[in-house]
MARTITOR-826134 format. One record per residue (C-alpha): residue number from 1; residue in three letters; chain; y, x, z. Coordinates in Angstrom, 1 decimal. Each point is the difference from the previous one (the first is absolute). Layout:
residues N
   k   r c      y      x      z
 NUM ala A      Y      X      Z
...
This chain:
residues 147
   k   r c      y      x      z
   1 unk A  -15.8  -40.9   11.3
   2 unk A   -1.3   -1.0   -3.6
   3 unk A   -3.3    1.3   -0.3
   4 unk A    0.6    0.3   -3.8
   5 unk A    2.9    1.9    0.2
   6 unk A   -2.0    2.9    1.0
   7 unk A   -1.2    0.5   -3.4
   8 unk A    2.2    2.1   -2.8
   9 unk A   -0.6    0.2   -3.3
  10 unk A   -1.2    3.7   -1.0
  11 unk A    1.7    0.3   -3.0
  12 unk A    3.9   -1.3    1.2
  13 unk A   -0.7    0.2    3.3
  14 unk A    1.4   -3.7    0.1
  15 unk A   -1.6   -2.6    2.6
  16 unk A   -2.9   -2.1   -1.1
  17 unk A    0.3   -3.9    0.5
  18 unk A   -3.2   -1.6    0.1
  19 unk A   -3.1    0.7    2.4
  20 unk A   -1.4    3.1   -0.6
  21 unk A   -2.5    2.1    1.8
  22 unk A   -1.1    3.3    0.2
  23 unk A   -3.1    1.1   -2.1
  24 unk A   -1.2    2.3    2.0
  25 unk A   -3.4    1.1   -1.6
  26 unk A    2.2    0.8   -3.0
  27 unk A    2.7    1.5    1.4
  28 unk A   -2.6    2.7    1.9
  29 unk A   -1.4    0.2   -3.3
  30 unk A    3.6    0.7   -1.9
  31 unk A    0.6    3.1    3.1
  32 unk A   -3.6    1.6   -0.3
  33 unk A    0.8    0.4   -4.1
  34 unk A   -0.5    3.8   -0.6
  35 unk A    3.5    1.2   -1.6
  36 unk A    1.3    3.8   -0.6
  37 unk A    2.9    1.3    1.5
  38 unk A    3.2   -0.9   -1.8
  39 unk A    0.5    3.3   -0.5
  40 unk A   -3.1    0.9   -1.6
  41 unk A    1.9    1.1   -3.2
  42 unk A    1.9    2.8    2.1
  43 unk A   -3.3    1.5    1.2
  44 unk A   -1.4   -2.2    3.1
  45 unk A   -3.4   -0.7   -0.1
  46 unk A    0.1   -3.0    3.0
  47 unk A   -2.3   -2.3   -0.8
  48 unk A   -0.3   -3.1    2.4
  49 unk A    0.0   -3.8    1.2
  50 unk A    3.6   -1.9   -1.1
  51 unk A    0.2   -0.3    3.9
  52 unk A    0.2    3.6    0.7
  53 unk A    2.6    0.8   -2.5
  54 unk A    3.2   -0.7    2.0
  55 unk A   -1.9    2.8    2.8
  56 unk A   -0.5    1.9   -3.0
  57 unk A    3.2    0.6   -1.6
  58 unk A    2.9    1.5    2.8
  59 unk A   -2.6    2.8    0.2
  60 unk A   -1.0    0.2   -3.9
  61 unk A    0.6    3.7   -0.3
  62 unk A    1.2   -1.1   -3.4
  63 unk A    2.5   -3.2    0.7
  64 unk A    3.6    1.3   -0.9
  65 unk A    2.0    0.6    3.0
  66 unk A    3.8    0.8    0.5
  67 unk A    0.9    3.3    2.3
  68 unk A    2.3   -1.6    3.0
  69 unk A    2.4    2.9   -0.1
  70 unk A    0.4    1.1   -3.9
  71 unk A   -1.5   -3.5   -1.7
  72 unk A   -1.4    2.3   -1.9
  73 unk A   -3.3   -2.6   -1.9
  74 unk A   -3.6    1.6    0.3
  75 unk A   -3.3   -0.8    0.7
  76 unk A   -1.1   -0.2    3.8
  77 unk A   -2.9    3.3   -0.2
  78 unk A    3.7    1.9   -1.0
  79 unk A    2.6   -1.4    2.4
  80 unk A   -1.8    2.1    3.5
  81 unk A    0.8    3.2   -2.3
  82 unk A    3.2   -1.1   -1.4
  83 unk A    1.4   -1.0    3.6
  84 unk A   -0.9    3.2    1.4
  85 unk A    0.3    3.0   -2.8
  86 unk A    2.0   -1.7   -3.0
  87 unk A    2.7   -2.7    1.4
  88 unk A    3.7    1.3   -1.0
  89 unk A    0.8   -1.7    3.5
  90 unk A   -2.9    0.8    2.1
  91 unk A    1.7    2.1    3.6
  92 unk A   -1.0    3.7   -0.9
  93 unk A    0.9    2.9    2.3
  94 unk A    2.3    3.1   -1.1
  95 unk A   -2.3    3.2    0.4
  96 unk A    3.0    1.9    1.3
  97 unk A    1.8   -2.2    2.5
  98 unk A   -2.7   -2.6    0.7
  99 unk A    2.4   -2.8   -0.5
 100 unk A   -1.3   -2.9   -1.1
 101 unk A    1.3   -2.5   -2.9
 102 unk A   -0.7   -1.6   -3.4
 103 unk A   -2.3    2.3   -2.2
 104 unk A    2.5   -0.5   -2.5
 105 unk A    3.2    1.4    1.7
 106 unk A   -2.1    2.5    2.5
 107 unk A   -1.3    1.9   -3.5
 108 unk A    3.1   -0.6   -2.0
 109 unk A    3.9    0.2    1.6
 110 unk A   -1.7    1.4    3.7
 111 unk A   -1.5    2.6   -1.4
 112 unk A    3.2    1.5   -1.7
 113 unk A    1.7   -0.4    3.5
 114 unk A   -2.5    0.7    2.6
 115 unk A    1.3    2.6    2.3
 116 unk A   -3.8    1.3    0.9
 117 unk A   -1.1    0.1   -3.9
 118 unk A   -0.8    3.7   -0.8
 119 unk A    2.1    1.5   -2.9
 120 unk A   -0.3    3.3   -1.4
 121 unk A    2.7    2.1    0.3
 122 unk A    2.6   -0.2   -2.5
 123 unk A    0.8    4.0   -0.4
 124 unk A   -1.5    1.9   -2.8
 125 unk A   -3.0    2.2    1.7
 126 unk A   -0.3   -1.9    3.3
 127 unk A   -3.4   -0.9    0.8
 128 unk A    0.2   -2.2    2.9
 129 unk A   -0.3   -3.8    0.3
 130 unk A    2.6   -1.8    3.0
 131 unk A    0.6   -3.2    1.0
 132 unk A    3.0   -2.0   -1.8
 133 unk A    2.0    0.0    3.3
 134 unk A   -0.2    3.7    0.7
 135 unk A    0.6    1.1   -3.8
 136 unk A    3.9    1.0    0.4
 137 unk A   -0.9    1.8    3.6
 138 unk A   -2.2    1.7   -2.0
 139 unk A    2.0    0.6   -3.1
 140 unk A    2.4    1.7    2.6
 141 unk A   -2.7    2.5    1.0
 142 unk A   -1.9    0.1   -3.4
 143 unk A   -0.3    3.7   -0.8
 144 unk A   -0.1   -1.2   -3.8
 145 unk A    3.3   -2.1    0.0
 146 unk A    2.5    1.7   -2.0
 147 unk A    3.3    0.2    1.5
């Protein structure tokens, strides 16, 4: 193998003819530069060695992340909340039946069709509350259903 072809320009990323070394007194200088956290302007307050910064940033509670099931584009101290509380398609489970789907269709079309949801009863004066799939049994025996 070439021993120069190991080297790459760090601009183009192009190989580097020639014989080249490594300077490595100023290349452990370069990676113990203190630097700030790329996202300083967004509110991190990181302050470290260029070395550390590639540690630093996947858990930078500030780098912008992308929710896997919405793509929804936050910062990373939101996304733990957003996946479990705010997520149109986190799984969510119906109070009534205890079925389990999308938050989004669970408290949207389910609810207006789940047969353990508890409805009011629709005559004038009746007081009690029944389940969607006993309503008409107990429309039949309602004593406010007007016949």
């Amino acid at each position: 193998r070439n021993r120069s072809s190991r080297y790459t320009c760090p601009s183009c990323h192009s190989p580097l003819d020639g014989k080249y070394f490594k300077d490595t007194r100023t290349d452990c200088d370069i990676r113990h530069l203190q630097i700030y956290c790329t996202n300083k302007e967004k509110g991190c307050t990181w302050q470290g060695n260029i070395k550390d910064i590639d540690t630093h940033i996947p858990k930078c509670p500030n780098q912008v992340v992308t929710c896997d099931k919405c793509k929804q584009i936050m910062q990373g101290h939101q996304l733990e909340s957003h996946v479990k509380d705010e997520c149109v398609l986190r799984y969510y489970k119906c109070f009534y039946c205890q079925i389990v789907g999308k938050y989004d269709f669970i408290t949207g079309r389910h609810q207006e069709v789940c047969p353990d949801a508890i409805l009011p009863c629709t005559n004038e004066g009746c007081q009690q509350s029944i389940k969607r799939c006993n309503m008409e049994l107990h429309r039949q025996t309602c004593p406010k259903e007007i016949v």
